[in-house]
N, C-alpha and C positions, 0 to 999 in steps of 0.2 A: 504493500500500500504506500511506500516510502513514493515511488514512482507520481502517483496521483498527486500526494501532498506539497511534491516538488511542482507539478503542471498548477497547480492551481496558486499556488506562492509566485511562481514568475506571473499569470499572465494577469495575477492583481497586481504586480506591481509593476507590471512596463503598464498600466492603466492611470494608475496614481500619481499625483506629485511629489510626495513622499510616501517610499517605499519604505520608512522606517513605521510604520504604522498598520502595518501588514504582518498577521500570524496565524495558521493555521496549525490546527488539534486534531488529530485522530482518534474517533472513539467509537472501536470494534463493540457493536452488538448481534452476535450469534451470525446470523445469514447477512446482513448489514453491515457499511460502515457511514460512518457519519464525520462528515470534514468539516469542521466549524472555523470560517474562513471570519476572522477579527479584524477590525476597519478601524478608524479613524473617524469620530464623527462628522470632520468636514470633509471628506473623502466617501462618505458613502454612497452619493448620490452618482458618484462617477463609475463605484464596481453595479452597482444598480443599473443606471442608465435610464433612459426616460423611459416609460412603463415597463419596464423591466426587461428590456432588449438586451443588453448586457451582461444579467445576469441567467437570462436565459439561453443565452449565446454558451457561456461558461460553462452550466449545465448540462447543455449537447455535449461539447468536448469534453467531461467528465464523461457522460454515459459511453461517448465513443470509443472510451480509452478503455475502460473496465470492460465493454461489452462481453470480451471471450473470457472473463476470469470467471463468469457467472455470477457473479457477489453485487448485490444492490450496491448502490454508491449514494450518498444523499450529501446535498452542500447544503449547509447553513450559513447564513452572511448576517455576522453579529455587529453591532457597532458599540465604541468603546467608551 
């Protein structure tokens, strides 16, 4: 799962103006995992994007990337 954590860490932060404000958490539940991707409050509007394009963009490339492992993938996008 290091892989995923690592895709979703770069492509919030080539998004943001600062990437120091960017963390992402793994936490394995049984068939699941769940990446809780941590923001910046004034940054958050930009991993969002306007109705949620961006965030939903991010999404797809998560599910694309897990597809063949079989393991649900779930992003959460917390702000700090």
């Amino acid at each position: 799962m290091c892989l995923e954590k690592e895709l979703i860490e770069y492509i919030a932060k080539s998004i943001v103006d600062d990437p120091s404000t960017i963390s992402v958490q793994v936490v394995d539940e049984g068939a699941s995992t769940i990446l809780e991707l941590t923001v910046g409050s004034d940054e958050i509007g930009k991993v969002i994007g306007k109705g949620g394009r961006i965030a939903r963009a991010i999404r797809t490339v998560l599910h694309a990337s897990t597809a063949s492992s079989g393991k649900r993938t779930i992003l959460e996008i917390l702000d700090r």
